[in-house]
NUKOLKOL-470365 format. One line per 2 residues: number of its first residue (from 1); their letters; for each residue x, y, z of C-alpha. Coordinates in Angstrom, 3 decimals. Example, Ala and Ser with C-alpha at 12.3 -4.5 7.8 and 13.67 -1.06 7.14 Angstrom:
<rs>
1> AS> 12.300/-4.500/7.800  13.670/-1.060/7.140
</rs>
This chain:
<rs>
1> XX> 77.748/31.316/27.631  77.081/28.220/25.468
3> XX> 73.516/26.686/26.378  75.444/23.797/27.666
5> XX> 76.986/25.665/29.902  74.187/26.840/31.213
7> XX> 72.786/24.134/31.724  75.443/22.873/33.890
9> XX> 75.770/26.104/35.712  72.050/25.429/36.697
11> XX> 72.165/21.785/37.277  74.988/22.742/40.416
13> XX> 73.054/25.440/41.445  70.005/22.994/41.878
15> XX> 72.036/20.089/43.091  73.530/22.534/46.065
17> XX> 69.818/23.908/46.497  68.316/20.550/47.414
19> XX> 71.389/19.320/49.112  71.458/22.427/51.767
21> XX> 75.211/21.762/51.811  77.002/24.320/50.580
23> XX> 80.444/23.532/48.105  83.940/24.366/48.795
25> XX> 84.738/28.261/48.591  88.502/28.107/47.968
27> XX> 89.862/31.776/49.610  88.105/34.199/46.864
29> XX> 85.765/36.526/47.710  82.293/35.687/47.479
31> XX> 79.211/37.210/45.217  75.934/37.312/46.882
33> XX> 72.320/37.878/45.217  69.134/38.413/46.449
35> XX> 66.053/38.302/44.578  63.135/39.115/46.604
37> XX> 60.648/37.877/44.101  57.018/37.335/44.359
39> XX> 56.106/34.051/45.942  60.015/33.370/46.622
41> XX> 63.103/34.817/48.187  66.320/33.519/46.637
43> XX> 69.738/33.989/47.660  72.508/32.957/45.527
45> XX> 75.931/32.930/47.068  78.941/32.250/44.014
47> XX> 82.870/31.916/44.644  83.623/33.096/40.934
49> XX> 81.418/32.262/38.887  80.309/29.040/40.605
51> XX> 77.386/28.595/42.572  78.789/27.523/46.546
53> XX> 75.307/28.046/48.565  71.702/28.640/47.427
55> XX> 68.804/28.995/49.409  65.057/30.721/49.305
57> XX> 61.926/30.885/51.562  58.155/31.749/50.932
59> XX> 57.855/35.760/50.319  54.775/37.072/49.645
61> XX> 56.156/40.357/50.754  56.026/41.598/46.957
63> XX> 53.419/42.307/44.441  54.188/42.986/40.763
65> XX> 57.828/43.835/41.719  56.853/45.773/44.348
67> XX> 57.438/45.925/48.305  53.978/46.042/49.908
69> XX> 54.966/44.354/53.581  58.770/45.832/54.147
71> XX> 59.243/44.207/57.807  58.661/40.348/56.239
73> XX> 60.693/40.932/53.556  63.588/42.297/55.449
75> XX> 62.702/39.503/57.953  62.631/36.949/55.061
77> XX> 66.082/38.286/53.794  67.965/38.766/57.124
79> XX> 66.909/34.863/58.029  68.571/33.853/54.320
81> XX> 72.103/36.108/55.479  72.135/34.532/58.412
83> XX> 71.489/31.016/57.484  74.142/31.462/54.323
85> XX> 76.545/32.991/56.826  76.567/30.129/59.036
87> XX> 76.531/27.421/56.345  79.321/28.735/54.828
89> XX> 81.543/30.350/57.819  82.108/33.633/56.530
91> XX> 80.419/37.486/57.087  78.460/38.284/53.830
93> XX> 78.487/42.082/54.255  77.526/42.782/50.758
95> XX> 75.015/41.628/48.061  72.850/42.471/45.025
97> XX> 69.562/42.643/44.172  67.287/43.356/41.423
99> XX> 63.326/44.652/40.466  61.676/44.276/37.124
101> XX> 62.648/46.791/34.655  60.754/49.613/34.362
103> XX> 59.318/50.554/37.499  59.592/54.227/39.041
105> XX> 63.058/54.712/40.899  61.543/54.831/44.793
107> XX> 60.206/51.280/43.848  63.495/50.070/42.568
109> XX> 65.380/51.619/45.270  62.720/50.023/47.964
111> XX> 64.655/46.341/46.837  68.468/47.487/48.074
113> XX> 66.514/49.375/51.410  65.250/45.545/52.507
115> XX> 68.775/44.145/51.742  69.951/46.855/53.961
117> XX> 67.746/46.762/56.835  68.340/43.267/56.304
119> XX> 72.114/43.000/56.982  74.184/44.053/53.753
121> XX> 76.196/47.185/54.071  76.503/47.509/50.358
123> XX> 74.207/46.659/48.101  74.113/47.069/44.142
125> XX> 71.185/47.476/42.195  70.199/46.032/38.795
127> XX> 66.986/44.876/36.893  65.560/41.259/36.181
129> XX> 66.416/40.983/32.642  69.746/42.327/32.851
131> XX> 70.775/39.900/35.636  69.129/36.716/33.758
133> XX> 71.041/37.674/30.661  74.346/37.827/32.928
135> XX> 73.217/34.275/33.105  72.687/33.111/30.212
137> XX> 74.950/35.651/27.761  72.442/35.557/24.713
139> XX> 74.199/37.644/22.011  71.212/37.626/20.003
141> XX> 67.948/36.960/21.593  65.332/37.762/23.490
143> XX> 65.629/37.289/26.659  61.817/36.850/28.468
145> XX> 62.116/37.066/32.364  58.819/35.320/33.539
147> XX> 58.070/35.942/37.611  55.334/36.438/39.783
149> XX> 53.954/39.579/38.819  55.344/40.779/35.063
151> XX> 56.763/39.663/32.559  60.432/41.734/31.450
153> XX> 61.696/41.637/27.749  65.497/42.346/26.703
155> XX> 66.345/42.578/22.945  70.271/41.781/22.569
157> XX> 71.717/42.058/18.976  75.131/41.294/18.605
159> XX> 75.428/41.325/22.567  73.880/45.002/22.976
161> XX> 70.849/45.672/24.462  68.263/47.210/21.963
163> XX> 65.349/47.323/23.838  63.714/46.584/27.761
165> XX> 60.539/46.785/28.815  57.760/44.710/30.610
167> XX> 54.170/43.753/30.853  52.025/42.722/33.843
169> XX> 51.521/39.458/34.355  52.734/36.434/35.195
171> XX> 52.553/33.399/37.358  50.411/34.943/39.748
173> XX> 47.693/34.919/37.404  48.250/31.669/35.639
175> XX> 47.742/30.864/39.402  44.756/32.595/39.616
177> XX> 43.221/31.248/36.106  44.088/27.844/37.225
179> XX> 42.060/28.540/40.739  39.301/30.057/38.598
181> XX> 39.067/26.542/36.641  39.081/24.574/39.574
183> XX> 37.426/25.921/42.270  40.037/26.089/45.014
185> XX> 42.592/28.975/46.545  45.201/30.257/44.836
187> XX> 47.708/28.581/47.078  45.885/25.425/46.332
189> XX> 46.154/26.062/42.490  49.685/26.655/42.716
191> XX> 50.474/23.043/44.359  47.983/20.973/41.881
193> XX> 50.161/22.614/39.222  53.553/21.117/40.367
195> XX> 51.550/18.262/41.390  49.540/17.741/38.520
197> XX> 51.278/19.749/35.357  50.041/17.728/32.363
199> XX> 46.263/18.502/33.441  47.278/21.912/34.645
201> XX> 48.795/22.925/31.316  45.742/22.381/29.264
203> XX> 43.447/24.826/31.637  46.491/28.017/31.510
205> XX> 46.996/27.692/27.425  44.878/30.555/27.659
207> XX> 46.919/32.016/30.472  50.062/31.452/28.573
209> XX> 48.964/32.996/25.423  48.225/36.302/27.015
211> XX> 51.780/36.239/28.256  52.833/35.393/24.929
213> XX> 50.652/38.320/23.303  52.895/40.465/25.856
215> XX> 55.981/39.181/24.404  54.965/39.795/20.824
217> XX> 53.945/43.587/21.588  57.476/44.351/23.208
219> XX> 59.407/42.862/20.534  57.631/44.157/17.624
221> XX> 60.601/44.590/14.685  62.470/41.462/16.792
223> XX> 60.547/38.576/15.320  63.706/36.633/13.927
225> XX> 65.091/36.569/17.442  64.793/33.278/19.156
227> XX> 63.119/33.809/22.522  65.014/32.549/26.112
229> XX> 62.482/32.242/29.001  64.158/32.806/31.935
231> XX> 61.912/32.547/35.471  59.822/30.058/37.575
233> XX> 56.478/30.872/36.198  56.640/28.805/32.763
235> XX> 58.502/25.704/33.939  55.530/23.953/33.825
237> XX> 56.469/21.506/31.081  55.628/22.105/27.761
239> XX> 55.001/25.916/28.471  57.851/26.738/26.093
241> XX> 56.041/24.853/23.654  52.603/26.793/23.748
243> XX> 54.696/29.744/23.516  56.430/28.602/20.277
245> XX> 53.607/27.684/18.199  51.249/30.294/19.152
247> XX> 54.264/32.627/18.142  55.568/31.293/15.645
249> XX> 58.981/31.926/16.888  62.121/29.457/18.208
251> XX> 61.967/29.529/22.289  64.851/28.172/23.971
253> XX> 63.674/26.433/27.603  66.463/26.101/30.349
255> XX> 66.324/23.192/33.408  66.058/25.017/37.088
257> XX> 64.764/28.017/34.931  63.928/30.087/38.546
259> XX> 67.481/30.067/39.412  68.307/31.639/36.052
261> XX> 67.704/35.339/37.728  69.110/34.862/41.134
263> XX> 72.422/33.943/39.834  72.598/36.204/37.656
265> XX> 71.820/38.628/40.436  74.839/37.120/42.186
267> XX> 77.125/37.819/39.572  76.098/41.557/39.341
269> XX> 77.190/42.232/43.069  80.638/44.071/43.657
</rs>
């Protein structure tokens, strides 16, 4: 998909996000996508490829990709089915979800258990990366998925994927850098950042550059490849721009870059 494109794709999912009012379904079937995520739970509902409902609530029920408190996330799911079910009349009996590449299988498979437990008879599996790039259809790039708890790298040449991996770390511990600098609780670091991001952006440079460090090591032999952050941990403004010139390297920033994942999610589902 042409940038553009995404952009727009984003803009409506953001638009229906803050309106809670979902848009018209037409009589198609409808995609669902969870991602559990770190500090958020997102779930994307799409009537072909357009977005039609979008909600999330606080997690916390994951840690690095991970499922360390099983009943709240299942809670935290089920009360997203339900709510999308009633906003937009219909039974949403099945959905997809995703986990950062990489991690062992039982971990993986932990994700589509909570969608299960929470509601969804059938559930497909796929990881981070993959779904962003269903999103943003880079045919050659590098697609950097930036969450809570890693960071995931996909190399796409000509469309094919060369190369996945990922690297601990991610907004969790700009959060906690940021908390370091200032004194306060995490949660407290993580509001004066959306509150305050111009001040907040010169104390995580050094935060940023670590994440940047991971980027370079998983795309060694990649360097010509423009980079496509993806994620809600660098849309701090001008965190594509630390990124650039400490890496020499073109990055390509999106607007409502959290929702870049969970629609892609949404689009993987059956």
């Amino acid at each position: 998909m042409l940038v553009a494109g995404v952009h727009r794709l984003l803009d409506d999912a953001a638009a229906i996000a803050a309106a809670g009012v979902p848009a018209a379904t037409g009589d198609g079937p409808l995609r669902v996508g969870v991602d559990l995520g770190t500090a958020s739970c997102v779930l994307v509902a799409l009537a072909g490829s357009r977005p039609v409902w979008v909600d999330s609530r606080a997690s916390g029920a994951l840690a690095d990709g991970v499922v360390v408190d099983f009943a709240r996330a299942v809670a935290t799911v089920r009360d997203l089915r339900e709510a999308a079910q009633q906003a937009l009349g219909a039974e949403l009996s099945g959905a997809a979800t995703a986990h950062p590449p990489c991690i062992p299988v039982a971990d993986a498979r932990a994700c589509t258990f909570v969608c299960e437990a929470a509601g969804f008879d059938e559930v497909a599996l796929v990881d981070e990366v993959t779904a962003a790039q269903r999103t943003l259809d880079v045919r050659d790039g590098v697609v950097v998925d930036v969450g809570g708890g890693s960071t995931g790298v996909g190399v796409y040449r000509d469309g094919g994927l060369v190369r996945l991996d990922d690297r601990a770390g991610g907004g969790h511990h700009l959060d906690l850098v940021l908390a370091g600098a200032l004194g306060v609780a995490v949660e407290e670091a993580e509001s004066y950042k959306r509150a305050n991001p111009r001040e907040a952006l010169s104390v995580l440079v050094p935060g940023l550059q670590r994440i940047a460090e991971n980027v370079r090591a998983l795309t060694v032999g990649h360097e010509d490849l423009p980079l496509h952050l993806a994620g809600g941990a660098l849309m701090i403004p001008g965190a594509g721009d630390v990124l650039a010139g400490y890496l020499e390297r073109t990055v390509v920033t999106y607007p409502h870059a959290l929702l870049i994942t969970p629609v892609g999610i949404a689009r993987s589902a059956a």
